[in-house]
C-alpha positions in Angstrom: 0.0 0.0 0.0 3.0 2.5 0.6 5.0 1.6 -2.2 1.6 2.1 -4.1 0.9 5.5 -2.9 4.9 6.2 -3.3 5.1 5.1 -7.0 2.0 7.6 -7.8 3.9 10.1 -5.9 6.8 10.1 -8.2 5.4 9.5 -11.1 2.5 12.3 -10.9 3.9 14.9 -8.0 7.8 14.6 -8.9 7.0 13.5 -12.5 9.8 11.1 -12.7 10.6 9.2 -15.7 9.3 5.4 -15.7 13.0 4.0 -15.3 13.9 6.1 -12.3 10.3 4.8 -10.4 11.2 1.4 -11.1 14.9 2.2 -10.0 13.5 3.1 -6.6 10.5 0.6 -6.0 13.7 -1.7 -6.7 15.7 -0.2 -3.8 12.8 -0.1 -1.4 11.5 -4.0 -2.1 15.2 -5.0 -1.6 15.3 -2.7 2.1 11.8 -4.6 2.8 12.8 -7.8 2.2 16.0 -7.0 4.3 13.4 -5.8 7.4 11.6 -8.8 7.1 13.7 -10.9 8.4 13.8 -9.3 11.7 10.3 -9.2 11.9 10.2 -5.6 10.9 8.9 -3.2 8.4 8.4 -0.4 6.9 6.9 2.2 9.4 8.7 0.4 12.7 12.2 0.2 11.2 14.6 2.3 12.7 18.1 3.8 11.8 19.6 0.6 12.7 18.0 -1.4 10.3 19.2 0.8 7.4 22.2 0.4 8.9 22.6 -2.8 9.1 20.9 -2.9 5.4 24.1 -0.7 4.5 26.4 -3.3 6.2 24.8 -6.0 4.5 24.9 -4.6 1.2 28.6 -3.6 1.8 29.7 -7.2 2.7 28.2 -8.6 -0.2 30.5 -6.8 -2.2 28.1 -3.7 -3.5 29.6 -0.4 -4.8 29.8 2.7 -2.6 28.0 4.7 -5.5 24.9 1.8 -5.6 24.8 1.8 -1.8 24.5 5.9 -2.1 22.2 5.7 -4.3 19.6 3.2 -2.9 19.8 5.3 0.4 18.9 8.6 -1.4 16.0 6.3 -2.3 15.1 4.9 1.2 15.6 8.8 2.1 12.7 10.0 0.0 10.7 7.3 0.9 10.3 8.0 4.4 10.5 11.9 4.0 7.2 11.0 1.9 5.7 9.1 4.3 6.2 11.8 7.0 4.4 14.4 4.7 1.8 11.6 4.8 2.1 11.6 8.4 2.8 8.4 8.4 5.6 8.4 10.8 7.7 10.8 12.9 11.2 10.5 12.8 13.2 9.7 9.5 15.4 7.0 10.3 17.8 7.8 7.5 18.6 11.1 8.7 21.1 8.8 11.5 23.0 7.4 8.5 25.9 8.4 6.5 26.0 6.9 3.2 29.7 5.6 2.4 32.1 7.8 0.7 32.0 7.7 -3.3 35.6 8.6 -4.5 34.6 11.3 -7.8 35.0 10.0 -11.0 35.7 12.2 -13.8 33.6 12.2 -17.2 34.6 9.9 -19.6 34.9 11.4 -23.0 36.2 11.3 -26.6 38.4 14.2 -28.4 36.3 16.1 -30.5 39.2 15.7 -33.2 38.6 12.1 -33.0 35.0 12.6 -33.5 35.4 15.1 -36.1 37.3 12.2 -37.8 34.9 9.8 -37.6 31.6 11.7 -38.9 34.0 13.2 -42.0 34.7 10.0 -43.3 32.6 9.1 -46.1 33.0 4.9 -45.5 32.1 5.0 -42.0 28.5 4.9 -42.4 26.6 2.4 -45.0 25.2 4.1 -48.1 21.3 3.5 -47.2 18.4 3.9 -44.8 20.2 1.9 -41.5 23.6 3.9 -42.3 21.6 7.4 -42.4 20.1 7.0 -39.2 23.3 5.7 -37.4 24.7 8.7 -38.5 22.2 10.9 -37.3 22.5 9.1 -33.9 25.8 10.0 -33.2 25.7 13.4 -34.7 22.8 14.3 -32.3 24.2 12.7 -29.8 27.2 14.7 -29.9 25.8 17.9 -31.6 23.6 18.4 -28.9 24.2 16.6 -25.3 21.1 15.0 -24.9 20.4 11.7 -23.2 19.4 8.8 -24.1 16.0 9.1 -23.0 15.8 12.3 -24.6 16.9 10.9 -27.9 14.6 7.7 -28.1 11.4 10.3 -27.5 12.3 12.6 -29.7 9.4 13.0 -32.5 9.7 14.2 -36.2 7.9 17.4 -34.9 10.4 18.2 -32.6 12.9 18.7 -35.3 12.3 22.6 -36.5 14.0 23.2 -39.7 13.3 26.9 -39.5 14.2 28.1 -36.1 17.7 25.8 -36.3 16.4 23.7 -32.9 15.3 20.6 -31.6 12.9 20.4 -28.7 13.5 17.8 -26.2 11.4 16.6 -23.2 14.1 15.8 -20.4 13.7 14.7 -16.7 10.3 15.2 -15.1 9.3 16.0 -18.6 11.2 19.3 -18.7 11.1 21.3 -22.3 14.1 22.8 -23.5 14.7 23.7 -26.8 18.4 23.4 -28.0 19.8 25.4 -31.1 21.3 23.0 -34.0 24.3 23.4 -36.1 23.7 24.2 -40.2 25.3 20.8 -41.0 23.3 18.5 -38.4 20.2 20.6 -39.2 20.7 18.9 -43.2 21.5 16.0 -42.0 18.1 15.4 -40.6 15.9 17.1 -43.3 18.0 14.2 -45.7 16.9 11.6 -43.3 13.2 12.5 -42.7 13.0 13.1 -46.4 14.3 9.4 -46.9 12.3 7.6 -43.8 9.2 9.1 -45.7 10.3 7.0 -48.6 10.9 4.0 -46.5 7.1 2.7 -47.1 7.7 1.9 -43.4 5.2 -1.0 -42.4 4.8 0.3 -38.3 5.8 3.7 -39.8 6.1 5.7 -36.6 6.1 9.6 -35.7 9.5 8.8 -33.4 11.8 10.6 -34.7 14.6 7.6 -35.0 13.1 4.1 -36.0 14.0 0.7 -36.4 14.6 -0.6 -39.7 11.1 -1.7 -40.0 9.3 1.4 -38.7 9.5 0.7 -35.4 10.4 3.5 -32.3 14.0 3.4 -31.3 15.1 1.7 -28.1 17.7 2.1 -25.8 19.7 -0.8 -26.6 19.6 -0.6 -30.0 21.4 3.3 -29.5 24.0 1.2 -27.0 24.4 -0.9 -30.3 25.3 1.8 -32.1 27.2 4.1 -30.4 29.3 1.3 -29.3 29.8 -0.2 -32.7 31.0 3.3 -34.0 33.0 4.7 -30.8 34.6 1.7 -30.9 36.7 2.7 -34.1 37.9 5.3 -32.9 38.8 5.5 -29.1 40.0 2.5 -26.8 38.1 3.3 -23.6 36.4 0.6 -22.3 32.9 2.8 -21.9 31.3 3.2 -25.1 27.8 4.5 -24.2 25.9 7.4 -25.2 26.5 9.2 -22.3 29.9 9.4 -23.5 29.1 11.6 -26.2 26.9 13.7 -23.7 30.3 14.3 -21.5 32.6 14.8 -24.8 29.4 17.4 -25.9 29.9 19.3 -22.6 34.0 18.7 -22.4 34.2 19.9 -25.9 32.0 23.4 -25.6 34.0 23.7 -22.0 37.9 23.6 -23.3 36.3 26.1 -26.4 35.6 28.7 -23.7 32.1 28.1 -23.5 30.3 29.9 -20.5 29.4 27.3 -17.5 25.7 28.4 -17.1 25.2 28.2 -20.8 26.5 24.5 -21.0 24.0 24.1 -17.5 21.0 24.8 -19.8 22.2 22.6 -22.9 22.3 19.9 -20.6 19.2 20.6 -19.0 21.4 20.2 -15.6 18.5 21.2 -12.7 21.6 22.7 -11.1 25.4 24.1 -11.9 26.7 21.3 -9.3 26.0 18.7 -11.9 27.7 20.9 -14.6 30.7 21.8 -13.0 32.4 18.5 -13.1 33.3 19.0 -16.5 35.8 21.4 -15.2 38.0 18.9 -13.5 38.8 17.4 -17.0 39.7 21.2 -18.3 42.1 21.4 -15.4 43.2 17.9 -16.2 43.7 19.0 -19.9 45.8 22.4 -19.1 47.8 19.9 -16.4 48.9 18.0 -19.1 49.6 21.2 -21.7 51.4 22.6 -18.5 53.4 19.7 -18.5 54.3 19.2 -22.0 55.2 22.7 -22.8 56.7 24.4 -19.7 60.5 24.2 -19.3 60.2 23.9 -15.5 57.0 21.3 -15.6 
């Protein structure tokens, strides 16, 4: 009944995206089954039960990130159900979550990038090839996620004002300006999915090859495939090209707050992470051109 109320919660008074609800009902079935076996449950657990849920989780050998993250979970959760008056006291407000050691973006030189989307062999000369293109160069032209990209619709593509609209967390609208050559690049491919005689023919923007709405692992597919000629890092995932988007407007001078909005970043905290790899990068330029480095 609380996960119940919890889930509609999220999904209609936060307005979280389907994968992050089912990422936390996750987290909290896995705390309840924990509770159970003391006899406990949600409303009469206490701070040492999530505790002892941490230890647990920690001996079996679960990362310090996962276990922060399924206690942010837990956290909202119970600050929910004291709204709801359900209980008084929060007991995860007695619990530190374990230290998560920062990890900087991974990304890929936009030179290396550059390389790949100028070569005229890269992509196959039909339908299939067209759209792989176009997933990479959107992913990398503009930042978005993966989410983003799967949902985005042939009307969100507008030709005349140069932008894309796109629909990110909570369902947030943000319209993001498009470069001249990416901007032709889609006209060519909506012009040639119309010509597809598509049998599923669908309004999503990016399709399958038989009409079908893009999914996410068929993007992982892709941006793999192609990232994977041209760097040797072992992540290969979209997001990749959403950190070498942001690195890339970053180390060009870009201004923070701008890059904030791009991203569609709910705060500049999340943003300014990217600036660890442009200190990284004039480290190494320090290094290699000064005569005392």
């Amino acid at each position: 009944m609380f996960i119940e109320r919890f889930t509609n919660y999220l999904q209609y008074e936060k307005r979280f995206s389907a994968h992050t609800i089912s990422a936390y009902i996750q987290d909290l079935h896995q705390f309840e089954n924990f509770i159970l076996k003391s006899e406990a449950d949600f409303i009469s657990a206490t701070h040492y039960d999530v505790r002892s849920w941490i230890v647990d989780m920690i001996d079996h050998k679960a990362e310090p990130r996962s276990v922060q993250r399924k206690l942010s979970s837990l956290r909202t959760f119970y600050k929910f159900l004291q709204r709801e008056m359900l209980i008084e006291v929060n007991p995860t407000l007695q619990v530190k979550a374990p230290k998560v050691s920062k990890r900087l973006p991974v990304f890929v030189e936009d030179s290396s990038l550059n390389n790949l989307l100028d070569q005229e062999d890269v992509f196959a000369d039909n339908f299939e090839g067209l759209r792989d293109r176009v997933v990479i160069e959107l992913l990398f032209g503009t930042g978005i996620r993966l989410a983003e990209l799967i949902t985005l619709s042939d009307a969100d593509v507008n030709s005349y004002e140069q932008t894309i609209r796109v629909f990110g967390k909570r369902s947030k609208e943000r319209i993001i300006p498009v470069n001249v050559s990416l901007m032709k690049l889609l006209k060519e491919y909506l012009k040639e999915k119309s010509t597809q005689n598509l049998p599923n023919f669908s309004q999503s923007l990016l399709v399958t090859n038989d009409g079908k709405p893009a999914y996410p692992k068929l993007i992982y597919r892709i941006v793999n495939k192609y990232l994977g000629q041209i760097t040797t890092h072992q992540k290969k995932s979209p997001h990749v090209l959403r950190h070498s988007f942001a690195t890339s407007l970053l180390n060009k001078g870009a201004d923070l707050n701008a890059i904030k909005e791009l991203l569609g970043h709910s705060s500049l905290a999340a943003t300014q992470v990217y600036t660890h790899n442009s200190v990284e990068r004039l480290k190494t330029i320090y290094k290699q051109a000064h005569p005392k480095a």
